[in-house]
C-alpha positions in Angstrom: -23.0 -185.8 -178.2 -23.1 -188.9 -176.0 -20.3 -191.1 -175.7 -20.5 -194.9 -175.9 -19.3 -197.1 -173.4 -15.8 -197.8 -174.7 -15.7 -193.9 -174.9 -16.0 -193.0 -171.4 -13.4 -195.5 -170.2 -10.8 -194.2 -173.1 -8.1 -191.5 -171.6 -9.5 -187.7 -172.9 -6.6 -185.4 -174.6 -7.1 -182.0 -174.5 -5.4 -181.1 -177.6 -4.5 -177.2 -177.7 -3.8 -175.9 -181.1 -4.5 -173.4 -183.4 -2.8 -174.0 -186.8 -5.5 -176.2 -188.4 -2.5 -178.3 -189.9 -1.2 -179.1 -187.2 -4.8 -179.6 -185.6 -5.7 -182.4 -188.4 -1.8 -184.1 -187.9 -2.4 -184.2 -184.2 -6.4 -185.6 -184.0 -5.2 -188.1 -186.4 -2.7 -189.5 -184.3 -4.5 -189.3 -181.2 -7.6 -191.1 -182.8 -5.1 -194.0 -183.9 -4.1 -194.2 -180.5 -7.5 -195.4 -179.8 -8.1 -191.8 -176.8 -10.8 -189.9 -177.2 -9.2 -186.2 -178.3 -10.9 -183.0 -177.5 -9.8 -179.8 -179.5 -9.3 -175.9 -178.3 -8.1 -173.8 -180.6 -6.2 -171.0 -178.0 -5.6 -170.7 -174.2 -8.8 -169.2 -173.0 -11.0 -172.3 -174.9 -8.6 -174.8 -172.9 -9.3 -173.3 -169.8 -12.9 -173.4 -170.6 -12.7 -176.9 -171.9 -11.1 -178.0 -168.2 -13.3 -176.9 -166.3 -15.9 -177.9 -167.7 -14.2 -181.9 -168.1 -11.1 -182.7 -166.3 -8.8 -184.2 -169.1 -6.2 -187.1 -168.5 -3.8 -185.1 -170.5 -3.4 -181.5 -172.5 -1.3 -180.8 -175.3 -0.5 -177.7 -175.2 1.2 -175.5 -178.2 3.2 -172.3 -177.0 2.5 -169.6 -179.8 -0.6 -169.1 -180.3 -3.0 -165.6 -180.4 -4.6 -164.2 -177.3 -3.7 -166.5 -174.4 -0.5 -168.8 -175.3 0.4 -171.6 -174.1 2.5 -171.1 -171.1 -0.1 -168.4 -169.6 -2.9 -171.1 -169.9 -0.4 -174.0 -168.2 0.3 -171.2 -164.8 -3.8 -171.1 -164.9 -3.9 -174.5 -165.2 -1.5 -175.1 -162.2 -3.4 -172.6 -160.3 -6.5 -173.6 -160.5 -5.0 -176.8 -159.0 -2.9 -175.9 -156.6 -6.4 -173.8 -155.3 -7.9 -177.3 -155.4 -10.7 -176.2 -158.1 -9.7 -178.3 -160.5 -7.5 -182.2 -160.3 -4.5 -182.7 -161.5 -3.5 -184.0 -165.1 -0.6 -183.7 -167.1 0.4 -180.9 -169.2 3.3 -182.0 -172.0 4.1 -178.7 -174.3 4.1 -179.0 -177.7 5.6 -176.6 -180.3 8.6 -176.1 -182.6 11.1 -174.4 -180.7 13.5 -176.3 -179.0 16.2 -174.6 -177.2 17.0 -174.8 -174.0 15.5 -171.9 -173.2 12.1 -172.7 -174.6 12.2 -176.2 -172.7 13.0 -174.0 -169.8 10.2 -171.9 -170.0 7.9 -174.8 -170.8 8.9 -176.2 -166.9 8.9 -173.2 -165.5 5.1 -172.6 -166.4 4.3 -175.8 -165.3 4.4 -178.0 -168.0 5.3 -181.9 -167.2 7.0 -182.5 -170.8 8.4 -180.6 -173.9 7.8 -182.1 -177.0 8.9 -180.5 -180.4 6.9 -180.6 -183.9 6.8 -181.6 -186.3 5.0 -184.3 -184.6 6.3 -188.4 -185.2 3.5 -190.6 -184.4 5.6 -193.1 -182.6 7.6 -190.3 -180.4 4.3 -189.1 -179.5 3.0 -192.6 -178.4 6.1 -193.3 -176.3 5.4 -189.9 -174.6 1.5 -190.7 -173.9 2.2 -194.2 -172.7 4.4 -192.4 -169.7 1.0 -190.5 -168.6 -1.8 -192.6 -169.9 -2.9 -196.3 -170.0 -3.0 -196.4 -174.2 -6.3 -198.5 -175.2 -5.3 -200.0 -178.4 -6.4 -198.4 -181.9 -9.7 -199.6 -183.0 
């Protein structure tokens, strides 16, 4: 698929999450946001999906089967630190919210801990602190 001209100067989410709910929820709000939104459905598909296009941003869930969350973000980070691959932010995005989990979240690299159920307008404020927003079409 090619993407028009307004596409290619939107910001590009990597959206990482496997619960189809969640999926739909989350595409929604990032299409009203007016970014173009790329989905992987596990760790090992976001990987792929960076290297093959640097993102501006991944969401990242935690849980998920075969490679979760935080194992992907300490790839992620390596891959940058190496320098084979830029950086981008990484803001986690999953239910648990103790300190612990926020703690863990950091510690495997991500830049943000955000807790679902998603809110359209929490989610917006925390985009607008990594990305220049385009407004919705």
């Amino acid at each position: 698929m090619r993407l028009s001209l307004d596409e290619g100067s939107r910001p590009r989410v990597l959206l990482v999450e496997d619960n189809p709910v969640n999926q739909v929820v989350a595409l929604e709000f990032l299409n009203m946001m007016g970014v173009v939104a790329v989905l992987a459905a596990d760790g090992q598909e976001a990987l792929d999906a960076c290297t093959r296009q640097v993102p501006d941003l991944v969401l990242m869930d935690i849980q998920m089967p075969g490679m979760d969350g935080l194992e992907c973000a300490r790839r992620l980070r390596n891959l940058q630190r190496e320098g084979q691959l830029a950086a981008f932010p990484i803001l986690a995005l999953t239910a648990h919210a103790l300190d612990a989990d926020v703690c863990a979240s950091l510690e495997a690299g991500m830049d943000e801990h955000l807790t679902k159920p998603l809110d359209f307008a929490s989610l917006r404020k925390h985009l607008q602190r990594w990305l220049n927003l385009p407004s919705a079409q």
